[in-house]
N, C-alpha and C positions, 0 to 999 in steps of 0.2 A: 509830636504831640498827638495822641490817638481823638479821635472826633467828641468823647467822652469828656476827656481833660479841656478842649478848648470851648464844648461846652459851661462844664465847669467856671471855666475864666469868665465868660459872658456873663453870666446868671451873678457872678461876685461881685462885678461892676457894677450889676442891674441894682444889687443889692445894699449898695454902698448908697446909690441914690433915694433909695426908697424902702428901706428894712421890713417893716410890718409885709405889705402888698405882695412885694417880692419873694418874702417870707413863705408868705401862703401860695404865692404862684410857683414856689418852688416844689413843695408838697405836690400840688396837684400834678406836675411835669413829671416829676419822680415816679409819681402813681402811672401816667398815663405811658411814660416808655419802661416800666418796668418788666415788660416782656423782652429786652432786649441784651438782660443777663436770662433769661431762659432759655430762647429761640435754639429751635433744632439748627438754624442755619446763621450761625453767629459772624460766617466770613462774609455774610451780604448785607446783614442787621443795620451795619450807617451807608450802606451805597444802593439801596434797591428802587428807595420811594422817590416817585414823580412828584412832590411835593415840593422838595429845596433840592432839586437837580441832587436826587442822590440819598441823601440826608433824611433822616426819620423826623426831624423836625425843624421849624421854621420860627424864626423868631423878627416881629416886629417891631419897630420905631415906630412911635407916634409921638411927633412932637408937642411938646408941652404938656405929655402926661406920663410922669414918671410913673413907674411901674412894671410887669411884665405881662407884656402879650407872646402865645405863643399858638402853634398850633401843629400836629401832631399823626404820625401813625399811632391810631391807639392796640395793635395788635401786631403779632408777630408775621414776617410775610408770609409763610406756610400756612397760615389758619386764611378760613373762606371769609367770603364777602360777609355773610350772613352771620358769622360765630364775630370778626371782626364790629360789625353793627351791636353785637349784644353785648360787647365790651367797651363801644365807646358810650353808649346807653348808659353802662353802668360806671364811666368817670364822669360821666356829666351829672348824674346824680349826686356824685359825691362831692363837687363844686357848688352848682347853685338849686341841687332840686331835680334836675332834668326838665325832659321835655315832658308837655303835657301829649294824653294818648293821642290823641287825635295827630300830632305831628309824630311820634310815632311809630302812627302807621302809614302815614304820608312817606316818612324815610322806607321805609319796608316796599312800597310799592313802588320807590323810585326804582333802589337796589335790585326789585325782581327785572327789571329791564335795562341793566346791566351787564355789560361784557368783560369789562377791567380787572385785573388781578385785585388790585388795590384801591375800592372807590368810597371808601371810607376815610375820615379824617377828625380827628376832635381838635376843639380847638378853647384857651383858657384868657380870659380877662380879667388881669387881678390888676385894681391902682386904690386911690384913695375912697372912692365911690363902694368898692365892695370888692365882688369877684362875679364874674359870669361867665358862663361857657354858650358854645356853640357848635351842631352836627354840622359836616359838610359830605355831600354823597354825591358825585359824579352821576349828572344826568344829560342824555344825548336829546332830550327835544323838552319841549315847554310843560311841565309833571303839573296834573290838577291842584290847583290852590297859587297858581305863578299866573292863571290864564291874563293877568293885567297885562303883564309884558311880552305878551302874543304880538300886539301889534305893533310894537318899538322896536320888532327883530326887520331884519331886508332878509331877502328869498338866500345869501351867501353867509348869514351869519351861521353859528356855532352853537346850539348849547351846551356847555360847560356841565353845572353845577347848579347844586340846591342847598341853602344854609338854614338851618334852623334854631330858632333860639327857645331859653325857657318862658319868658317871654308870648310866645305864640306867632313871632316874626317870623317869617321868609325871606331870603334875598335869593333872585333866580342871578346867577350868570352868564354870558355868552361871549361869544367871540366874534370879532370883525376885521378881517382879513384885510379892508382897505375902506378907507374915508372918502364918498362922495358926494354930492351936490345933492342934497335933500334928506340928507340925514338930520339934521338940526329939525326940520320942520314936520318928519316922520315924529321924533322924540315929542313936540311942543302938538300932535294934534291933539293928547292928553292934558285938558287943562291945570287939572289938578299936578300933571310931571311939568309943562310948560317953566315955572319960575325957579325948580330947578336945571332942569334943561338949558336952559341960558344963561344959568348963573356957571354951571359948570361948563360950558362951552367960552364961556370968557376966561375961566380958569384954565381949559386946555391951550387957548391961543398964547397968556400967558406962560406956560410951561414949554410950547412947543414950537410957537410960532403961526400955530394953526388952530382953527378951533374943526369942531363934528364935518361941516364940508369943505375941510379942506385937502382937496387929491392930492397933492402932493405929500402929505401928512402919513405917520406909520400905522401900523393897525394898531389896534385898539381892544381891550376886553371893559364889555361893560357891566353891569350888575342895576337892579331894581330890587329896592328892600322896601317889606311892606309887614301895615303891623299886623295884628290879628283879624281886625275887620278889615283889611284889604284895602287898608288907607295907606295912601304914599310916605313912606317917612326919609327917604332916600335914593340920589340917583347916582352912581359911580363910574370912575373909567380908570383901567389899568394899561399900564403901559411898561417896558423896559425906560432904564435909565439913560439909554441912547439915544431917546426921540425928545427927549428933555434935557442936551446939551452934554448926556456924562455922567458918572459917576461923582468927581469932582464937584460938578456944579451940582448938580442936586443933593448933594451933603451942604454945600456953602449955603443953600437955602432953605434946606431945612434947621440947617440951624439958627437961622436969620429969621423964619417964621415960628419963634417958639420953642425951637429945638436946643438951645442955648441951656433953657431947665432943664433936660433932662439927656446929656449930651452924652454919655458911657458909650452906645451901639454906635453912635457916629465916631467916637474916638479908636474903640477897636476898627470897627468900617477904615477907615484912616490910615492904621496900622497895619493893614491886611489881614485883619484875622475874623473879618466878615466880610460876607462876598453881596452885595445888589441884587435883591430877584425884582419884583414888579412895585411900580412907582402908584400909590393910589390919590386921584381925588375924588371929594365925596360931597358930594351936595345935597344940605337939609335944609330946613326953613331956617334954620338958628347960621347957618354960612356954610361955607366951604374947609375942608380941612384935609391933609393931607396925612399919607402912612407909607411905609415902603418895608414891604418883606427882607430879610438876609437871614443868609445859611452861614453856619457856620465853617470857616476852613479848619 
């Protein structure tokens, strides 16, 4: 089965559960890889993008909300950082509006201090709620309008990434190579991140065994999403499926926590014909909730 067709399958299933949402998530998907009947280089087109190990797109589970999340090379791999940016611009517009200028030109200034072939990404939200989209742009240190989460990084973290929403949201991410003793209390000197901080660190101990200081524990990427006015609306931690006991077991519990409504990506997942990328929990003031990437095989 070519990458195309088993595509295909996923998004039918998705569609079985949720008609309308899916409907229109599908539209959008269609729009945003439709450079991939064009590409000058169609023998690399499903295996180039560091997004789903390979795979031009990624497709999420989120338990108990049927619908499709997806997220996306929106341009072919031959075309630049900068002509890629004017393209996913313009699928996000055709979703929910786009970004307001001010974000941007925030994306623009990340991009100019960029190395990556590929550090552009779009990404689509369609359930019963509406649809929304979101930019994502590969960034290597803390890009103005992220400065919150300057001081929740340690001198060996990573950054990742910058997300942006129509909205006026940010979420920065980074990377953490190893869990030590005083991570928790780095996170909690922000009062305002403090009772998320702790609420997700009881949710990692739960998933892992460990929570933020604990060294025996795997690395970790984490994420701070914030809204317009630079108020906290979220704290994150992503992880593989192996520091949470398996693939096995974190399908048994996602569908144990909710996932039961909307079970289709867990059944293919099951089946082999979705593969586990990163395990997400997410802590807001309204609780904790969980999401996990997969590529399609």
């Amino acid at each position: 089965m070519t990458p195309r067709a088993a595509l295909d399958r996923a998004l039918a299933a998705l569609e079985r559960e949720a008609p309308q949402p899916v409907g229109r998530g599908r539209r959008a998907l269609e729009r945003a890889l439709g450079w991939t009947a064009r590409t000058r280089w169609p023998e690399v087109a499903w295996q180039f993008s560091p997004l789903a190990d390979g795979v031009p797109v990624e497709l999420v589970w989120r338990p108990g909300r049927p619908g499709l999340f997806w997220t996306a090379e929106p341009a072919a791999p031959e075309w630049s950082g900068a002509r890629c940016l004017t393209r996913a611009l313009a699928l996000l517009r055709s979703i929910d509006g786009g970004l307001p200028c001010g974000l941007r030109s925030a994306a623009r200034d990340v991009l100019a201090h960029v190395d990556e072939p590929w550090p552009v990404w779009a990404a689509g939200r369609h359930d019963a709620r509406g649809d929304a989209s979101k930019l994502y742009v590969l960034c290597r240190r803390v890009p103005p309008g992220a400065e919150r989460a300057a001081p929740l990084l340690r001198a060996d973290d990573r950054p990742m990434m910058l997300g942006l929403a129509h909205d006026g949201g940010r979420e920065f991410y980074w990377a953490r190579p190893t869990r030590i003793a005083g991570d928790l209390w780095r996170l909690c000197a922000d009062r305002e991140i403090e009772p998320l901080a702790r609420a997700l660190d009881a949710a990692l101990a739960d998933w892992t065994g460990g929570g933020f200081d604990d060294e025996s524990g795997s690395r970790l990427g984490l994420s701070l999403a914030l809204d317009a006015a630079s108020r906290v609306i979220a704290l994150a931690v992503f992880m593989r499926v192996s520091a949470a006991g398996g693939a096995d077991c974190v399908r048994r519990r996602l569908l144990a926590c909710g996932g039961d409504a909307n079970p289709a990506l867990a059944q293919l997942w099951a089946d082999g014909h979705l593969r586990p990328l990163l395990l997400t929990l997410g802590a807001t003031r309204a609780g904790t909730a969980t999401a996990i990437g997969l590529r399609i095989v």
